[in-house]
C-alpha positions as a Python dict, from the first residue, in 0.01 Angstrom:
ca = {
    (1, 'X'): (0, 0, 0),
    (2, 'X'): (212, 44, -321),
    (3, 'X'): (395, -231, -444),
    (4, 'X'): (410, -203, -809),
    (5, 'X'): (593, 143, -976),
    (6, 'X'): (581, 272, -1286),
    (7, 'X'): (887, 485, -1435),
    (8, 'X'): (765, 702, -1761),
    (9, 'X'): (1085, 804, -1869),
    (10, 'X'): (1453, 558, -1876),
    (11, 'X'): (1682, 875, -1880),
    (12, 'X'): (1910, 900, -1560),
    (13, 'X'): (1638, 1005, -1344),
    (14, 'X'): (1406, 773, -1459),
    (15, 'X'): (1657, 493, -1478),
    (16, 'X'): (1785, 620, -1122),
    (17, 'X'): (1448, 599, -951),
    (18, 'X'): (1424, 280, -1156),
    (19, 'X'): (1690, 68, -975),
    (20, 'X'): (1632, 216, -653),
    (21, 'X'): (1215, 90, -647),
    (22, 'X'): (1379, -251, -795),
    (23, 'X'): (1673, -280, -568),
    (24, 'X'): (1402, -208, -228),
    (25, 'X'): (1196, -461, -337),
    (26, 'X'): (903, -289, -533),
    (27, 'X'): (772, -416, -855),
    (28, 'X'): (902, -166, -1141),
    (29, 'X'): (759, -110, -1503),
    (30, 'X'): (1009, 135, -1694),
    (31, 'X'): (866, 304, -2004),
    (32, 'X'): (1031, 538, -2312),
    (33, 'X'): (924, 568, -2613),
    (34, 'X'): (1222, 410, -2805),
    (35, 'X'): (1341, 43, -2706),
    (36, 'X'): (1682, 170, -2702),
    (37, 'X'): (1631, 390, -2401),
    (38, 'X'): (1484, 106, -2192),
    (39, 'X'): (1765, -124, -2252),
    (40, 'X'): (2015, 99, -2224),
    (41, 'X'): (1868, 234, -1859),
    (42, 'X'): (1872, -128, -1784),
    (43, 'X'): (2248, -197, -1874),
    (44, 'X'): (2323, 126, -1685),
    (45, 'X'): (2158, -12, -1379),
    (46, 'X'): (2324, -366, -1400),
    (47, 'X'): (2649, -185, -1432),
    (48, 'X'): (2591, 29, -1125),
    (49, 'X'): (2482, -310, -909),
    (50, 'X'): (2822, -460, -1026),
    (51, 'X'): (3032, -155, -908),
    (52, 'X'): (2788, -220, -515),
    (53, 'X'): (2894, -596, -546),
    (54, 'X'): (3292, -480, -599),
    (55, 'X'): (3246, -275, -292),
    (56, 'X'): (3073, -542, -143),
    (57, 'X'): (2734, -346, -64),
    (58, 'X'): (2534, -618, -287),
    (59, 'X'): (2546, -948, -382),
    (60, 'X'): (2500, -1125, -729),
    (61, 'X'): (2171, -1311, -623),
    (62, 'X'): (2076, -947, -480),
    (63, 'X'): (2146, -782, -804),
    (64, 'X'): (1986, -1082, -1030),
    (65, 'X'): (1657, -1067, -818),
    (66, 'X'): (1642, -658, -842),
    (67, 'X'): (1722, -710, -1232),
    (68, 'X'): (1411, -944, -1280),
    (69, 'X'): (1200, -734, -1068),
    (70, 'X'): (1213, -465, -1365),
    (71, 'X'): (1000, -491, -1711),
    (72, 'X'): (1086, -270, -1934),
    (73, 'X'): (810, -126, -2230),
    (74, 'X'): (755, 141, -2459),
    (75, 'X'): (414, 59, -2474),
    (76, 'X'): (226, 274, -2235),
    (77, 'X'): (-23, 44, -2206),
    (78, 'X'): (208, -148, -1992),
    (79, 'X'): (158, 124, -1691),
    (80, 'X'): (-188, -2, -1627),
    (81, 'X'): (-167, -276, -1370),
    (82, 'X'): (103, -85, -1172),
    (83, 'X'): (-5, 142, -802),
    (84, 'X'): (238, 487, -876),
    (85, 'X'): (311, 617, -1187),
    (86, 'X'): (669, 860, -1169),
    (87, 'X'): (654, 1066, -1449),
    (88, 'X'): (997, 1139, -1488),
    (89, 'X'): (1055, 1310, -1905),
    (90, 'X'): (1172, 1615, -2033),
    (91, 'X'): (1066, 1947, -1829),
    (92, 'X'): (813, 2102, -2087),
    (93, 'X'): (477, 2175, -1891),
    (94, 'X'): (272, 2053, -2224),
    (95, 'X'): (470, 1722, -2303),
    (96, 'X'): (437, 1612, -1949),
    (97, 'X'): (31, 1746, -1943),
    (98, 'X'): (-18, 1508, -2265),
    (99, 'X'): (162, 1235, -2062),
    (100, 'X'): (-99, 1267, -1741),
    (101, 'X'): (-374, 1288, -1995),
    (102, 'X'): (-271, 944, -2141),
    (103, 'X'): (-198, 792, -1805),
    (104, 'X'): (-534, 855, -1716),
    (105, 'X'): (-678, 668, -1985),
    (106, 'X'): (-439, 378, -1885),
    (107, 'X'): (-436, 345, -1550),
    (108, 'X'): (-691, 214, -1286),
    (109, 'X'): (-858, 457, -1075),
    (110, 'X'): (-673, 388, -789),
    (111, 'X'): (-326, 474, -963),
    (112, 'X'): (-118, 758, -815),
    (113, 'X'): (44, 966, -1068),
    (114, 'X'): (380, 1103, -919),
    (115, 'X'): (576, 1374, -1122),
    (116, 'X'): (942, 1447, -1096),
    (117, 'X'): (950, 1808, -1179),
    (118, 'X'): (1211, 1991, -1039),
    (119, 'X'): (961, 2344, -1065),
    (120, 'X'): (645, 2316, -1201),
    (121, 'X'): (304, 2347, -1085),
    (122, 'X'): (183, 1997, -1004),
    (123, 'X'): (-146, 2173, -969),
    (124, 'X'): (-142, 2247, -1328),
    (125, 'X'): (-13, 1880, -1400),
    (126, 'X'): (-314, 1760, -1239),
    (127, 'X'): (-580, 1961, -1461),
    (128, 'X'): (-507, 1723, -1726),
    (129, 'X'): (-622, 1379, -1548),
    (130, 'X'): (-971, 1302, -1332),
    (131, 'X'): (-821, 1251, -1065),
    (132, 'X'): (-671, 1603, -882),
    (133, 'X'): (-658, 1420, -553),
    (134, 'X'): (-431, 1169, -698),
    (135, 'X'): (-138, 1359, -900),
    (136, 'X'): (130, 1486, -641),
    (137, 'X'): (461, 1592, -670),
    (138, 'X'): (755, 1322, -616),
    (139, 'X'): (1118, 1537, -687),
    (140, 'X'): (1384, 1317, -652),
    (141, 'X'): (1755, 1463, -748),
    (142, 'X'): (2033, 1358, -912),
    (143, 'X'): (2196, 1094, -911),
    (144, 'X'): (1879, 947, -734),
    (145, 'X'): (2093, 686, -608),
    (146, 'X'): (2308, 911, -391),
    (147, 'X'): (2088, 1237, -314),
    (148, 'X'): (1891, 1120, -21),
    (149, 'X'): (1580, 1412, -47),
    (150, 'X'): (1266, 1366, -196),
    (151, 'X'): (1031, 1665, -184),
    (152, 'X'): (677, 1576, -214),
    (153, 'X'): (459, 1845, -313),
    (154, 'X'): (134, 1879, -260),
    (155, 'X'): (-107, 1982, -565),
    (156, 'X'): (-379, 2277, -480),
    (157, 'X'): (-644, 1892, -502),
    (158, 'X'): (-377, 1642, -372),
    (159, 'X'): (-521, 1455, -82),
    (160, 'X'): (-381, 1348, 285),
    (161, 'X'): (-368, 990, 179),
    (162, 'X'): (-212, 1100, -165),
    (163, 'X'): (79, 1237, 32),
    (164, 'X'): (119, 1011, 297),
    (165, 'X'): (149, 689, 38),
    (166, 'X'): (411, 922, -197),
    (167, 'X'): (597, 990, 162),
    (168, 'X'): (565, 628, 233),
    (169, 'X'): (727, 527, -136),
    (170, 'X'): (996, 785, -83),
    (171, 'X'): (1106, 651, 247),
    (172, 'X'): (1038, 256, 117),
    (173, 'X'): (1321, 336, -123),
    (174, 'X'): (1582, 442, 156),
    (175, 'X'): (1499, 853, 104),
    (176, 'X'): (1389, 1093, 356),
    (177, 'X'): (1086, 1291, 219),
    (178, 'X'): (1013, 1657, 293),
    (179, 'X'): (622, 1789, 210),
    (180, 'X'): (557, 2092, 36),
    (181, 'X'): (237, 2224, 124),
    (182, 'X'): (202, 2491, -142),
    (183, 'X'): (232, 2416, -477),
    (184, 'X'): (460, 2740, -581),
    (185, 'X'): (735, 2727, -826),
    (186, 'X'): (1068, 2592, -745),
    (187, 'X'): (938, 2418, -440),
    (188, 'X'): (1196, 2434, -140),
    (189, 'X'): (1552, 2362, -298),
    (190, 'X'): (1516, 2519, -643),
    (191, 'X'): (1359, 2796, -499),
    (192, 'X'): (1685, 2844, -317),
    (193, 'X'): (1947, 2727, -528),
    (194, 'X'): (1839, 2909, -846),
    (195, 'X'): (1911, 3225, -739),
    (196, 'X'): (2243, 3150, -634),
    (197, 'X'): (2269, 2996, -962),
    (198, 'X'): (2217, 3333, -1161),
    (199, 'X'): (2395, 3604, -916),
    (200, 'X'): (2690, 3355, -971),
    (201, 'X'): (2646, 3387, -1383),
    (202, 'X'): (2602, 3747, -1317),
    (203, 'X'): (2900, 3805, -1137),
    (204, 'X'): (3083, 3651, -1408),
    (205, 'X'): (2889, 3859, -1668),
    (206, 'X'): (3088, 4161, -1474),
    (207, 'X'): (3397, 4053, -1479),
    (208, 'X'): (3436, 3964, -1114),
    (209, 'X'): (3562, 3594, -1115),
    (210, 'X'): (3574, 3322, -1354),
    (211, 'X'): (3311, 3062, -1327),
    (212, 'X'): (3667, 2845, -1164),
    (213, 'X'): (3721, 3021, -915),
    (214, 'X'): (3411, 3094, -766),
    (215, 'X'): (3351, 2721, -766),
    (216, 'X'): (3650, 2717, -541),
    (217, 'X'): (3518, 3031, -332),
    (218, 'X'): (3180, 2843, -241),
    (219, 'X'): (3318, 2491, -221),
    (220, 'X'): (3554, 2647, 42),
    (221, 'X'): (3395, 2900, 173),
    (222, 'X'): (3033, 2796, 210),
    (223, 'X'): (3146, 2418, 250),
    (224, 'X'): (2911, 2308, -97),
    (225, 'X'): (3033, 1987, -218),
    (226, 'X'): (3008, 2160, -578),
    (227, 'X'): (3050, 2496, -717),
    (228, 'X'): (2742, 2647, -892),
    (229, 'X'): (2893, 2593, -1216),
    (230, 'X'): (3036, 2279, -1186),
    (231, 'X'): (2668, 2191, -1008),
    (232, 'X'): (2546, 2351, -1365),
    (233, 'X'): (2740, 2119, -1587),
    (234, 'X'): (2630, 1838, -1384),
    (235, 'X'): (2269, 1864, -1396),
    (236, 'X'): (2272, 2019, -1763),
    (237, 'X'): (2258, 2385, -1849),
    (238, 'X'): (1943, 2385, -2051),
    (239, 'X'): (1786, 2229, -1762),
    (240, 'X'): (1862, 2524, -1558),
    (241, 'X'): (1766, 2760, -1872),
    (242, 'X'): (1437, 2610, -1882),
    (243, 'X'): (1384, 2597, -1454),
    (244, 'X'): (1487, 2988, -1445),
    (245, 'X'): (1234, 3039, -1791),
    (246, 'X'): (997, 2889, -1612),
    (247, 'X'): (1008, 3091, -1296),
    (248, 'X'): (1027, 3408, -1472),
    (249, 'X'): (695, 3316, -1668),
    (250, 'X'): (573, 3229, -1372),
    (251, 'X'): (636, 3509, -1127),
    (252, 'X'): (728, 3813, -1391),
    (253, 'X'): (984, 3856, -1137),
    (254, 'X'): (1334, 3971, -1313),
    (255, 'X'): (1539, 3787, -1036),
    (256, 'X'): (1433, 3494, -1276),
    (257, 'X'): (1534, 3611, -1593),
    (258, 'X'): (1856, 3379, -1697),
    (259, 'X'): (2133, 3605, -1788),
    (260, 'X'): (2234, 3636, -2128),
    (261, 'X'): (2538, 3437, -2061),
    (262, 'X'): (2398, 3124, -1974),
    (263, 'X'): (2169, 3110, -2262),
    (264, 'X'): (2491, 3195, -2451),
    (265, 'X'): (2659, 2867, -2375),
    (266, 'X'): (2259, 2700, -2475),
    (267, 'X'): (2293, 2829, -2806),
    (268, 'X'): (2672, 2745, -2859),
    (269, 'X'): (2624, 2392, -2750),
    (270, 'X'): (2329, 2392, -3014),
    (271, 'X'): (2511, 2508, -3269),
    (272, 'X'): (2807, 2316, -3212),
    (273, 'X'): (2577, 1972, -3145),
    (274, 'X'): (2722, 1937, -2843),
    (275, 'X'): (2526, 1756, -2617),
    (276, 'X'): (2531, 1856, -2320),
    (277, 'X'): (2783, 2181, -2373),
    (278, 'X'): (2821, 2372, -1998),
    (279, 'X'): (3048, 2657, -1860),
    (280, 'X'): (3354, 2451, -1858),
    (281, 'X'): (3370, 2364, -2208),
    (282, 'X'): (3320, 2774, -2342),
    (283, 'X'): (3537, 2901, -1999),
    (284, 'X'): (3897, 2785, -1931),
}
């Protein structure tokens, strides 16, 4: 049984999946390499309790007791007494590798290492540890305190028990999980949305509609909460750069190459040093 979670990463994911172990009653060790991160993922969390006790969904004991269940590091070190690891950094296949290869120095040989990848091969995540059986696949989405999926993905090595105890965690912090069998790029709902994602770019590269209104067209005709560009500017555009990159690479497939357009708004938001630059700031 898992009771104690590491979080490598205090970004919003990481801070997300954070508070919801804490607030469900597991153990949680949050890790980043900067001090600054922690604390701010912390204050972030407190701040989001205090909005549940205003709507009366939590209560200030509730929220003190969640608060004190989390310990926040940057000393990876700290990771080693804990059941799961959730790997949950910046999506760059050899930064996250170097991450599993420390881990599994750290940690006990028991220790689950979960990644939150939103695309890539868990299989290949796994090559960089001793323990193949143990590495699988734990996607939440974002916010992680709203989305209610978890895919668990299963590693070409992951075990039965690997799985069921990553299922087990996901539905232990109020998610319903959903197993991938094959480890193939883009899982089940990136695998799916991306390509809507770049025939919607594509139609704007022609001159079709503006990113605007085909928000509106898919919010009202498909009945999508978001539009694939507002979706875009939510979750980051670089994010979805580097997804499509990586599924192109992947497959050689040219349904994956990003459009010129979105990689357009990557570079003006670099050049500008905006973080965070999407459609809506370069398309009014």
């Amino acid at each position: 049984m898992i009771k104690k979670v590491g979080v490598l990463g205090a970004g919003s994911m990481g801070g997300g999946i954070a508070h919801l172990a804490a607030a469900r009653g597991f153990e949680v060790v949050l890790c980043d390499v900067e001090q600054r991160f922690v604390e701010g993922a912390v204050k972030r969390i407190a701040g989001f309790m205090d909005k549940s006790i205003q709507k009366q969904k939590m209560t200030v004991d509730e929220k003190e007791t969640a608060l004190k269940r989390i310990t926040i590091t940057t000393n990876m070190e700290d990771l080693s007494s804990v059941d799961l690891v959730i790997e949950a950094i910046f999506e760059d296949m050899d930064v996250k590798k170097k991450a599993f290869e420390k881990l599994d120095a750290i940690c006990g040989p028991d220790t689950i290492f979960g990644s939150n990848t939103s695309s890539m091969s868990i299989t290949t995540l796994a090559s960089a540890t001793k323990r193949p059986d143990k590495v699988v696949g734990l996607h939440f989405f974002n916010p992680p305190l709203i989305m209610r999926l978890v895919e668990v993905i299963r590693g070409y090595y992951t075990s039965d028990e690997t799985v069921r105890l990553a299922s087990e965690v996901s539905q232990g912090m109020g998610k319903t999980p959903v197993v991938v069998q094959k480890d193939t790029p883009g899982f089940i709902v990136n695998r799916i949305m991306m390509p809507q994602f770049l025939e919607a770019i594509r139609i704007v590269e022609e001159g079709i509609a503006t990113p605007a209104d085909i928000d509106t067209a898919v919010k009202l005709g498909l009945n999508y909460p978001m539009g694939p560009f507002e979706l875009m500017d939510f979750t980051g555009v670089e994010i979805s750069v580097h997804v499509a990159d990586y599924l192109f690479n992947e497959s050689k497939d040219m349904k994956w190459n990003p459009p010129q357009a979105i990689k357009a708004i990557v570079r003006a938001g670099r050049l500008g040093k905006k973080t965070g630059a999407g459609w809506y700031d370069y398309n009014k």
